[in-house]
N, C-alpha and C positions, 0 to 999 in steps of 0.2 A: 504494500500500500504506500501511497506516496504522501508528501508530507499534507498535500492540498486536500487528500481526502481524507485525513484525521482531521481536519479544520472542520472540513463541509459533517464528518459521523457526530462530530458535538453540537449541532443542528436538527440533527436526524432528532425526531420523536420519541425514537426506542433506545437510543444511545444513554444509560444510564450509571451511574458509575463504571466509566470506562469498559464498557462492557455493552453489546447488543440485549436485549432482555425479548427479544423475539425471535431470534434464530440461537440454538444450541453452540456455532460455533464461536471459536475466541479473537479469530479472524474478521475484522469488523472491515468491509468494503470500499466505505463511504458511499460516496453518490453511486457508486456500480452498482450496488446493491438494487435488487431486483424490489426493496422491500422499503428504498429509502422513502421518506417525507421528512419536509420540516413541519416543526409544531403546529403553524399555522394549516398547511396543508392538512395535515393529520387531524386538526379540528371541522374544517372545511369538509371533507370526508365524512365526517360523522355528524355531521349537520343535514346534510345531503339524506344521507341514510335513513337518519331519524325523519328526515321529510318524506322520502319514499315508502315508509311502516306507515308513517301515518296515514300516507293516502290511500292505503288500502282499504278493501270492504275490513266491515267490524272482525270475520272472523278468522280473515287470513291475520288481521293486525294483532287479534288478542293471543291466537297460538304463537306469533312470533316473538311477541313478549311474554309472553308464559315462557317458552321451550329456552332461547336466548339470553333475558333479560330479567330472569327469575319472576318474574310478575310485575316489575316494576318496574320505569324506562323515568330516563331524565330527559326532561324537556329544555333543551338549550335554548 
C-alpha cells in the first residue's frame, strides 16, 4: 500500500483503530478497496436505504425491519 492510500483508509468509514472493522484482513487497501466510502458517503448510503424501506408496501417494510433491524429502525 502506498503512502497516499493510508491517508485516503483514515477516511474510509470502516477504518477504525488502524484496522478495517469490515473485512477480516490486516491489509487495509485504501481507496482500492472494493468496500471503500468516506463517512459522508457511508451516511448518504444509508439515508438512501432507509428511504427505499420506507417506501415500500406496509408488509415488505415491516419484515424488513423485523428480520434486519431487530424491530426497530432509526429515522435519520
Amino acid at each position: 500500500m502506498n503512502d497516499m492510500n493510508v491517508s485516503d483508509a483514515k477516511d474510509c468509514f470502516a477504518y477504525k483503530n488502524n484496522k478495517c472493522t469490515i473485512l477480516k484482513s490486516n491489509k487495509c487497501e485504501g481507496t482500492e478497496c472494493g468496500f471503500y466510502k468516506t463517512k459522508d458517503e457511508f451516511k448518504l448510503g444509508q439515508k438512501k436505504a432507509l428511504e427505499r424501506i420506507l417506501s415500500l408496501d406496509k408488509q415488505k417494510r415491516d419484515y424488513i425491519i423485523e428480520t434486519y433491524y431487530g424491530g426497530k429502525i432509526e429515522v435519520i
